[in-house]
C-alpha positions in Angstrom: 15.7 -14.8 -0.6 17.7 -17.5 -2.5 15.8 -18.2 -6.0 17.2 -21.2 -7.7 16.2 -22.4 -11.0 13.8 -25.3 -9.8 12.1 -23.1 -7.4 11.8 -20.5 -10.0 10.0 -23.0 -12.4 7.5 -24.0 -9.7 6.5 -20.8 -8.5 5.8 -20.0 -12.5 3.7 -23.3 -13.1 1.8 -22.6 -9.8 1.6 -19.0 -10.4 -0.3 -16.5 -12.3 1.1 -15.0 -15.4 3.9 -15.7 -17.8 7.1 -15.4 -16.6 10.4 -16.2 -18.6 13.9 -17.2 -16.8 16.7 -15.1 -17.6 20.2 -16.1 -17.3 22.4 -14.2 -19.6 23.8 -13.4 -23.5 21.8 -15.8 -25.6 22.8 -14.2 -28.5 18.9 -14.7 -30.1 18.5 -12.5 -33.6 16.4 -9.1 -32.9 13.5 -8.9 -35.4 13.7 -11.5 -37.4 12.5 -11.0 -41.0 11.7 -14.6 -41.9 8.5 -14.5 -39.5 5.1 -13.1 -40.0 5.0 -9.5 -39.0 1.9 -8.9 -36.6 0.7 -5.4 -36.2 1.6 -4.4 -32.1 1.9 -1.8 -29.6 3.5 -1.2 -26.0 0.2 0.9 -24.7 0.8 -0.1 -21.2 4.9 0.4 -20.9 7.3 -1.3 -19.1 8.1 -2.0 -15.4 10.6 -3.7 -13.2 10.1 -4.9 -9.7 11.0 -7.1 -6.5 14.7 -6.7 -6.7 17.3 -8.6 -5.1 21.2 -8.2 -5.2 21.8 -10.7 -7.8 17.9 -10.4 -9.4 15.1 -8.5 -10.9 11.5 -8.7 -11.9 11.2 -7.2 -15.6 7.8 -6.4 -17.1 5.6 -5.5 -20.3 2.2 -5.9 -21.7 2.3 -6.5 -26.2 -1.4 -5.7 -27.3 -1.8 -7.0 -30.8 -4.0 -4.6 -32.9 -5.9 -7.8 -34.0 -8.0 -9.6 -31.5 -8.1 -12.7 -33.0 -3.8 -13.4 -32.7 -3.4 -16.2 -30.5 0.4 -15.9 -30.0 3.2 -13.1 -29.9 6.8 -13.2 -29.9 8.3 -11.3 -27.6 12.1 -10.5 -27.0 14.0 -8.6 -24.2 17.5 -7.0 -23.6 19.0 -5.6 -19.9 22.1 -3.5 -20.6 24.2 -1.5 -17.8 24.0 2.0 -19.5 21.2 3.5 -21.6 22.4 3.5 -24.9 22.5 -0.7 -24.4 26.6 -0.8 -25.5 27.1 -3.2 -22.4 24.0 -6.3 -22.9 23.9 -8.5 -19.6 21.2 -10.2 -20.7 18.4 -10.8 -23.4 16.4 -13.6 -25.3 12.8 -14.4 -26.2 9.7 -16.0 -25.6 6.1 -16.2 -26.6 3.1 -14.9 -25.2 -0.2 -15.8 -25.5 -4.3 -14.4 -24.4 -3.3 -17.2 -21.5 -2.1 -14.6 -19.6 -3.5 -11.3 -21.2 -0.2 -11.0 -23.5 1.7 -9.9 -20.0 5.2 -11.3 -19.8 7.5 -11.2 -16.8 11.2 -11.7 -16.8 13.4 -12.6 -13.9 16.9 -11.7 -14.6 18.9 -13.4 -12.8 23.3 -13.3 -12.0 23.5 -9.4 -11.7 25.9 -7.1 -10.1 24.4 -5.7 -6.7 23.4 -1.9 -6.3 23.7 -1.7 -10.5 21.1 0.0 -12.0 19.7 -1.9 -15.7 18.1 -0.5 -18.8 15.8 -2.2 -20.3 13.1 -2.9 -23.3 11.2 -5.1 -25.0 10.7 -5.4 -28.6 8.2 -7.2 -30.7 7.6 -7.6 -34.5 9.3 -4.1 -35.4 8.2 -2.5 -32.5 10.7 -1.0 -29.0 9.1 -0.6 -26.2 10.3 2.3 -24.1 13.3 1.8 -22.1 13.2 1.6 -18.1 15.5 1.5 -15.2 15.8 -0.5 -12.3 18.0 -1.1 -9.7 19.7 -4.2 -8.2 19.3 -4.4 -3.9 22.9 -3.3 -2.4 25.3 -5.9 -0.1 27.8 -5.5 2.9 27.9 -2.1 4.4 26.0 0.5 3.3 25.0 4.5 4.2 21.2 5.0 2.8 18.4 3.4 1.5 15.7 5.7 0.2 12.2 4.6 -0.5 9.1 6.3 -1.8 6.1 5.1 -0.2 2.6 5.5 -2.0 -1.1 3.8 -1.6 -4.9 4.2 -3.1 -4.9 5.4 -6.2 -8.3 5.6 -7.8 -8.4 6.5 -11.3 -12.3 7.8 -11.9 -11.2 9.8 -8.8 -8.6 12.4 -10.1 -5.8 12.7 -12.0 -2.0 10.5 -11.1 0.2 13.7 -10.3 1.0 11.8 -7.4 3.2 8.9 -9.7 4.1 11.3 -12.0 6.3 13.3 -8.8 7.6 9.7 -8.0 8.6 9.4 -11.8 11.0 12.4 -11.1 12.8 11.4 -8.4 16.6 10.2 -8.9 17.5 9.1 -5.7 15.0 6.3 -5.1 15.9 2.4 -4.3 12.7 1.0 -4.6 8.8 2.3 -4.6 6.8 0.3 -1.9 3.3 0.3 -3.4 0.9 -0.6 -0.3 -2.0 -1.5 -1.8 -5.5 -0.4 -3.2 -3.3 -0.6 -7.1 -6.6 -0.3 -8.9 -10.3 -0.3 -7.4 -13.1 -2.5 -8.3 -16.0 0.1 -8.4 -17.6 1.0 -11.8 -18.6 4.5 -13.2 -21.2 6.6 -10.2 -19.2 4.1 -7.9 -16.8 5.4 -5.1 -15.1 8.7 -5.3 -16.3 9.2 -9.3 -18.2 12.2 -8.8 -15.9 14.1 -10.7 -14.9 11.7 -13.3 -17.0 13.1 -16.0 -15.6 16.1 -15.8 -11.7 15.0 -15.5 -12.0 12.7 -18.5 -11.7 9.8 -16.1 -14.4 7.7 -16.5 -13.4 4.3 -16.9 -14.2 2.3 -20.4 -17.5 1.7 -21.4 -16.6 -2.5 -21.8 -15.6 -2.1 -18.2 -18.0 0.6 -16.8 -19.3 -1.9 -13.9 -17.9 -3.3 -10.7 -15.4 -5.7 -11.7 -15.9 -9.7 -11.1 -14.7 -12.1 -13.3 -11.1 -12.5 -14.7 -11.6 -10.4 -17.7 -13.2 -7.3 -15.7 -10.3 -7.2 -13.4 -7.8 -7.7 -16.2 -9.6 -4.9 -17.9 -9.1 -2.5 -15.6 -5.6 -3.1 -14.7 -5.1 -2.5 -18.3 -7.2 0.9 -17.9 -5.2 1.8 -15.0 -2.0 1.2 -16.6 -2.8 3.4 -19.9 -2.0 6.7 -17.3 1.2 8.2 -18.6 2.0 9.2 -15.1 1.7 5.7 -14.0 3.9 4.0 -16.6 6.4 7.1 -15.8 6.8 6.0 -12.4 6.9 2.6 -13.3 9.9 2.7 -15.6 11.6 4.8 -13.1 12.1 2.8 -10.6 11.7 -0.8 -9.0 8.5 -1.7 -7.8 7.9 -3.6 -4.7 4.4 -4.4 -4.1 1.6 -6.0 -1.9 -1.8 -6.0 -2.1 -4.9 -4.5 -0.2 -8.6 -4.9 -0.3 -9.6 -3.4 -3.5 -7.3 -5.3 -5.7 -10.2 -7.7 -4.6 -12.9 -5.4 -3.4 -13.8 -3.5 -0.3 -12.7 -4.8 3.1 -11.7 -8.3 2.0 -11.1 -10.8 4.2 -9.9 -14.7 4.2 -13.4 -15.9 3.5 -15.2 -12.8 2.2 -15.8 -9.4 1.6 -18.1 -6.0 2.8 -18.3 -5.6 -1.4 -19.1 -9.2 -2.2 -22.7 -9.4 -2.7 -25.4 -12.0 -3.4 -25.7 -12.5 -6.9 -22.1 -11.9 -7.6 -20.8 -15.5 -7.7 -18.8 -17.6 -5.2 -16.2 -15.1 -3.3 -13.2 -17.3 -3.8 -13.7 -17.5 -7.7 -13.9 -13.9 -7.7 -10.9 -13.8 -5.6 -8.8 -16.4 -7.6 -9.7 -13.9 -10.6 -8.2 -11.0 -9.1 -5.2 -12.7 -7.8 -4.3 -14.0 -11.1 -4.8 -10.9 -12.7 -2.8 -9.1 -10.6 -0.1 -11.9 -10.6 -0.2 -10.8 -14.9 0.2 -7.1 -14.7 2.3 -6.7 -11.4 6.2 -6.9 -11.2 6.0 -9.3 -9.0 8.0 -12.6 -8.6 5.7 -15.7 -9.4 5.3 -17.8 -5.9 4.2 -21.4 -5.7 1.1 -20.4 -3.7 -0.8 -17.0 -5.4 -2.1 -16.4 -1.5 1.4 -16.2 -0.1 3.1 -12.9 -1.0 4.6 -12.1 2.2 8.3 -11.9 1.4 11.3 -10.2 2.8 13.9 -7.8 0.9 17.8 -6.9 2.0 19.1 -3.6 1.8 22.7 -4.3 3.0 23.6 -4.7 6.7 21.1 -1.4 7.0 17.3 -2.2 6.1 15.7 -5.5 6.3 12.1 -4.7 5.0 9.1 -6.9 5.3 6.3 -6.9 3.0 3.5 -8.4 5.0 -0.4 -9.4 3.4 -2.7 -8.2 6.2 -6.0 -9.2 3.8 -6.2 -12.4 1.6 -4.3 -15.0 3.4 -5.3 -15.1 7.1 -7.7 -12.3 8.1 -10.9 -13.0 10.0 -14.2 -11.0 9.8 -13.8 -7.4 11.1 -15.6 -7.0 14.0 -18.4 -4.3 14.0 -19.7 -2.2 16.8 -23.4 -2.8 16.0 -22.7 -6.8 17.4 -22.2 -5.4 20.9 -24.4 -3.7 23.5 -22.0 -1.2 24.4 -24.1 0.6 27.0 -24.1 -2.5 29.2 -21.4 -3.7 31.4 -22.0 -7.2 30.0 -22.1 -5.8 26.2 -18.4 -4.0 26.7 -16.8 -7.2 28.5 -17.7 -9.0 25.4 -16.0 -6.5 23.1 -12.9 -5.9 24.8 -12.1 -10.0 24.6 -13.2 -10.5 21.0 -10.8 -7.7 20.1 -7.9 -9.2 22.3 -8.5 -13.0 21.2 -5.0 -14.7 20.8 -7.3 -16.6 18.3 -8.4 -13.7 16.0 -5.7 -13.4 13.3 -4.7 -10.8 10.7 -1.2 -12.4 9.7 -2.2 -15.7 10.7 -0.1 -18.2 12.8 2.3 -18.6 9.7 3.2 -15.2 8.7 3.3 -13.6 12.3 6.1 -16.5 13.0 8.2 -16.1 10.0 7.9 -12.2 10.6 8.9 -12.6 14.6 11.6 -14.8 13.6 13.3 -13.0 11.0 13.8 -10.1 12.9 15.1 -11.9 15.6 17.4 -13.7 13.9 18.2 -9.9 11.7 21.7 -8.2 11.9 20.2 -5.4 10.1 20.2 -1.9 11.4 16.4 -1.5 10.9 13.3 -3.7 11.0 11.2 -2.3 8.4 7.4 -3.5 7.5 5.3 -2.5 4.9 2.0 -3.2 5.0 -1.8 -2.1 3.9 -3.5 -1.0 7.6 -2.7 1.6 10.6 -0.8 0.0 13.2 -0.5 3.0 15.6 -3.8 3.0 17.9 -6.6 4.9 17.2 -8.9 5.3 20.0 -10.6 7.8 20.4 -13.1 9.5 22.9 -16.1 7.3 22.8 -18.7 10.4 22.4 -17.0 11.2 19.4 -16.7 7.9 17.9 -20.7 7.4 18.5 -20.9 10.8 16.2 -18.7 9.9 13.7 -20.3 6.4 13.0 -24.3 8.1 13.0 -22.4 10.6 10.4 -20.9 8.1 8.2 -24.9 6.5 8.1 -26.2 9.3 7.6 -24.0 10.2 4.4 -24.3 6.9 3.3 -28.7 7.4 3.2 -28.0 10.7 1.4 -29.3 12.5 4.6 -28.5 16.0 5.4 -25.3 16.4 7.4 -25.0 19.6 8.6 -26.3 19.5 12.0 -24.1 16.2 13.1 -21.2 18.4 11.1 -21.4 21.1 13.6 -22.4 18.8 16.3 -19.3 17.1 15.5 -16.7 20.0 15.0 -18.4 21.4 18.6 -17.6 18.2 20.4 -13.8 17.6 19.2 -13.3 21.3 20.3 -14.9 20.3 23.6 -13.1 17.7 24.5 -9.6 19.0 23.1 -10.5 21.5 25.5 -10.8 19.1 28.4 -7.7 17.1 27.2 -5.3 20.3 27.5 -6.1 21.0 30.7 -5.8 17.4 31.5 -1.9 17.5 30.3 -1.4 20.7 31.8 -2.0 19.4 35.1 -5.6 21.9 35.8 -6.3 20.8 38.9 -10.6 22.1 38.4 -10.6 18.7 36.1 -13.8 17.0 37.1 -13.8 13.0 37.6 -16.7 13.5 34.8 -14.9 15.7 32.7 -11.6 13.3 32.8 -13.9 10.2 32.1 -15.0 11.6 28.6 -11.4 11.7 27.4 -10.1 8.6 28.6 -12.9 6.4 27.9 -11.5 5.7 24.4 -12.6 2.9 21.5 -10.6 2.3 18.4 -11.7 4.2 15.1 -11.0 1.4 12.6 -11.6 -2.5 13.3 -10.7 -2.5 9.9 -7.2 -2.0 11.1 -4.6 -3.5 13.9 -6.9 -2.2 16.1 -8.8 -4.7 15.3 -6.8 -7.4 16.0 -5.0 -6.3 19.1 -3.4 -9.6 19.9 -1.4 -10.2 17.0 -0.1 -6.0 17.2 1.2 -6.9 20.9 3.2 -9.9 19.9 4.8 -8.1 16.9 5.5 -4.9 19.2 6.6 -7.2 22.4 9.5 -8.5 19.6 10.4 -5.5 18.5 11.3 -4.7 22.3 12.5 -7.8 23.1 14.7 -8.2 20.7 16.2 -4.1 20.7 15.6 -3.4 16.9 15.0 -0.7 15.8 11.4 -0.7 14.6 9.7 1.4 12.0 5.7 0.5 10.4 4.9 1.8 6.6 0.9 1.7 6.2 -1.3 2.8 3.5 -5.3 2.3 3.4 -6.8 5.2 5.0 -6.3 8.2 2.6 -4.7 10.4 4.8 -1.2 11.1 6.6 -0.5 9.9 9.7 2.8 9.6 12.2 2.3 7.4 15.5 4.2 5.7 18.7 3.8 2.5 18.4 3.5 1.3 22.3 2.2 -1.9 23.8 -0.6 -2.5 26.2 -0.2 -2.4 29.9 -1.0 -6.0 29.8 1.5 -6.7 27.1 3.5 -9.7 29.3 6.6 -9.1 27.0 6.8 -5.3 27.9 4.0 -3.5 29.0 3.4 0.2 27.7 6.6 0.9 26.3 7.2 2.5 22.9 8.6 -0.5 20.5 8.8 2.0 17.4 7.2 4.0 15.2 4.7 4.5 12.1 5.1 6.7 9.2 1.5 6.4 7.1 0.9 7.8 3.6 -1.8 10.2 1.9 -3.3 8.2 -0.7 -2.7 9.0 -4.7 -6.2 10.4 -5.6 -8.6 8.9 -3.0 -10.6 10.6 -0.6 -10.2 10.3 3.0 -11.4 11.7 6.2 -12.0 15.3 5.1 -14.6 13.9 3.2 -16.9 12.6 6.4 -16.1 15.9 8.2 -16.7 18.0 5.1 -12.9 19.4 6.1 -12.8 20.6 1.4 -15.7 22.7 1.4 -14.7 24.7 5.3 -11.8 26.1 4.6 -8.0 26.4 5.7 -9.0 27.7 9.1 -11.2 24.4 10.0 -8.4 21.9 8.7 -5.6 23.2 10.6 -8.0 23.1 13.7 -9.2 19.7 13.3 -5.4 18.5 12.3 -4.2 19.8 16.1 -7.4 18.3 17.9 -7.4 15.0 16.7 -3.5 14.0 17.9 -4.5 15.9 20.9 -7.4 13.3 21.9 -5.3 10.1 20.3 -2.9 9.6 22.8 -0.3 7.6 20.3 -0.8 10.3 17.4 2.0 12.7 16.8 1.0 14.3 13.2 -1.8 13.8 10.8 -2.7 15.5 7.5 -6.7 15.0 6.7 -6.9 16.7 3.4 -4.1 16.2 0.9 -2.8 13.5 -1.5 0.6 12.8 -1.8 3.4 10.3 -1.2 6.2 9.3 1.3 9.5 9.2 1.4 11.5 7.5 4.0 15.2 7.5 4.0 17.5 5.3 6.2 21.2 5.8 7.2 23.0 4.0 10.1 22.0 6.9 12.6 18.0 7.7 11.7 15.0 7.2 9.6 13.7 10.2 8.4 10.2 10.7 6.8 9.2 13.4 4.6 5.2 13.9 3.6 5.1 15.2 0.2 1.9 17.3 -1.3 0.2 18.0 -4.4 -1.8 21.2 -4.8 -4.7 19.3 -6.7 -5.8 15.8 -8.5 -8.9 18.0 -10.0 -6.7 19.7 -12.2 -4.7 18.7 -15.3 -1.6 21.5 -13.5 -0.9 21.4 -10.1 2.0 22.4 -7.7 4.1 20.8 -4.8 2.7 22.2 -1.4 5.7 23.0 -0.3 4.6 24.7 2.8 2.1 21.4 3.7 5.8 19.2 3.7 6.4 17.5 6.5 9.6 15.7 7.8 9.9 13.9 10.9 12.3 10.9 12.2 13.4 8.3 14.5 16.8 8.2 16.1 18.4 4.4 16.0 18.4 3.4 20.0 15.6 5.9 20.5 11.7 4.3 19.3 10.5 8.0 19.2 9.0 10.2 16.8 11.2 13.8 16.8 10.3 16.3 14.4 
């Protein structure tokens, strides 16, 4: 990651947003009284992201109070304490509507692992000060990351950043994807919004298209206190998902984009340049290609990957095969295992293999929007699941396929045990219903199988140690990440694992299985019966939003699920008692608890 001036002013006149090289002392005058005042706020704080060891992303919106001023002046200092005795750096520019009166600033010449204060100021006005921190060199002992995906604000309240805000310890937040959502108001997961205060805008009430709507509601999501709290706590690295654009984007398209609604890539354009304006996020040359790679020392090398905008084909769906015919399940099983269907694409998946190849670093480290571990389940209960989520999506009553549903994981858990604790009385018929397995998602690696069993057969090829961040589905999840028998690299080995986040305030799977309104008792059942039936699924947690953390030393990576009681509530608790903590031992590409 070697940022030279030239590159830097390419990426900013290719790139979205403003962004403002900073080299040092430039001794500019703070506030000067000679120009026109104009009436300011910093409504949407600060932020600092994508750090390097000599290099960091610094970040502020001005509003100007009137919406005819074309032009602000904007100035900046970085210090090494918080009182701002010991300046490293400041200066000013000018900001404009062009890009939405955002302003990044790339400080560059720093002292590795220092942390910097910082603020903004503009006509009279001092933005609050944040922190971030500078990526460590040589030997090192820990890295510590918080991990955290999905927030929806109509959905609940951001307790979720505001824990992240508290923590001390952090070297970076990894921010997976799903930043803001593109529903309106009596969209997704708003049924509550009323109620919470958390309706979004009335001047941005409706599914968001063109560059101002997605501006809009960045600028929404970034008036949450607890949001700009975690922000000026910490360094942000971030990549995005689907809803950034909208639902279950791919390179061409989108389940969300509709007739009527314009030309996709316009739409897309839009919301890459808007999130290019209010994201810490280093300008590149090409607004598609975000994939990027960070250093933590000799310990961590972590990978941010884009698994939606660049190189993605079409999900596959279920309802283009006859899977009760012979012919119908051939078909599936070799359109999901084409070495031609891409989700990083030719480019990224090369880069990826070959930096950790060529990587002295004690761990290979990706984070990335979708569930690598495989989710297959039994095929009777995928066929339920799917006639449920229709069903819920036409408003029809539920209850029978709930209990239906509920009746047949118990059933087949059943079956499963005494498969595993060798019951001899195990019918050939019985056996067959657990075995014959489908993935879950095609919205995720199991989608695009190919691609997973390169990535996995280099992770064993190669001896590094191995460990997947994911985000996207709302829930918690820890797998064993382990190729196919077919895999001509290594077949059916474990290559590493995969430590998966809640989500901030979306909804996930309790929501289809009506897990909220059954009680403790039906949770904690359904939580042991589905890693029971997915072979590669060591923990899951279907019903509360939280964050990650994921700490790395020289000798383990240790995961730690962390709770909230509530996102209904203005006061809420940490669930202690729903914590989880779970690990992998370097050498050893298992989960232990």
């Amino acid at each position: 990651m070697t940022f030279t001036r030239r590159s830097f002013l390419k990426a900013s006149a290719a790139g979205f947003g403003a962004a403002v090289l900073s080299l040092g002392i430039t001794g500019c005058t703070l506030d000067n009284d000679d120009d026109e005042i104009i009436e300011v706020s910093f409504d949407h704080g600060v932020a600092s992201g994508d750090p390097l060891s000599d290099s960091l992303i610094l970040w502020t919106r001005v509003t100007p109070v009137d919406a005819t001023t074309t032009s602000i002046k904007v100035q900046w200092q970085a210090a090494t304490d918080p009182n701002f005795n010991n300046i490293s750096h400041d200066g000013e520019t000018l900001i404009s509507a062009t890009s939405d009166f955002t302003l990044k600033v790339d400080l560059q010449g720093l002292d590795a692992n220092t942390t910097y204060y910082y603020r903004f100021i503009s006509n009279g006005k001092a933005s609050p000060v944040g922190t971030g921190k500078t990526l460590p060199t040589g030997s090192i002992d820990k890295v510590k990351f918080a991990v955290v995906s999905c927030a929806n604000y109509p959905a609940g309240f951001f307790h979720v950043y505001g824990e992240i805000a508290k923590q001390t310890d952090l070297d970076a937040v990894l921010h997976l994807g799903d930043y803001i959502y593109e529903y309106g108001n009596g969209g997704y997961a708003s049924e509550d919004a009323a109620l919470l205060g958390r309706l979004l805008p009335e001047d941005n009430s409706d599914e968001i298209i063109s560059l101002t709507d997605y501006r809009k509601r960045y600028a929404h999501y970034r008036s949450d206190s607890n949001l700009q709290a975690a922000h000026s706590n910490c360094a942000f690295i971030t990549v995005w998902d689907d809803h950034e654009v909208t639902n279950d984007t791919w390179r061409e398209g989108a389940e969300n984009h509709n007739d009527g609604e314009g030309e996709f890539n316009a739409r897309k354009m839009h919301a890459l340049q808007a999130y290019f304006e209010w994201m810490p996020i280093r300008n590149v040359a090409d607004k598609e290609r975000i994939y990027r790679r960070f250093e933590f020392g000799d310990l961590v090398s972590l990978y941010m990957l884009d698994t939606r905008v660049l190189a993605r084909d079409e999900q596959l769906s279920y309802g283009d095969f006859d899977l009760t015919s012979a012919q119908g399940q051939s078909d599936f099983v070799a359109a999901i295992s084409s070495p031609t269907r891409a989700l990083l694409g030719n480019e990224q998946l090369t880069w990826l293999t070959d930096g950790m190849t060529n990587s002295s670093s004690k761990w290979q480290v990706l984070g990335q929007q979708v569930l690598m571990t495989k989710m297959h389940l039994p095929f009777e209960v995928l066929q339920l699941l799917v006639s449920l989520q229709v069903s819920q999506a036409n408003g029809a009553d539920t209850n029978a396929l709930l209990a239906q549903a509920s009746a047949l994981f118990t059933e087949l858990a059943q079956i499963k045990g005494r498969i595993l604790a060798g019951d001899p009385t195990v019918t050939d018929a019985e056996r067959a219903r657990v075995d014959t397995t489908a993935p879950y998602n095609l919205d995720a690696w199991d989608g695009y199988a190919y691609e997973r069993e390169v990535l996995l057969g280099t992770a064993i090829a190669t001896q590094k140690n191995l460990v997947v961040l994911a985000g996207d589905t709302h829930n918690a999840w820890a797998g064993q990440l382990t190729t196919d028998a077919s895999n001509p690299i290594a077949a059916s080995q474990n290559a590493g694992v995969e430590f998966a986040t809640s989500s901030v305030s979306s909804p996930g799977l309790e929501e289809y299985l009506a897990l909220n309104t059954q009680g403790p008792e039906a949770t904690a059942q359904m939580e042991q019966v589905i890693p029971l039936l997915v072979n590669d699924l060591i923990y899951n947690n279907l019903v509360d939003r939280g964050y990650l953390t994921v700490t790395f030393t020289p000798e383990q990576a240790t995961a730690k699920w962390n709770y909230v009681s509530s996102i209904k509530t203005a006061s809420y608790e940490m669930q202690t008692e729903r914590s989880k903590e779970l690990r992998m031992l370097a050498g050893q590409p298992v989960i232990q608890g």
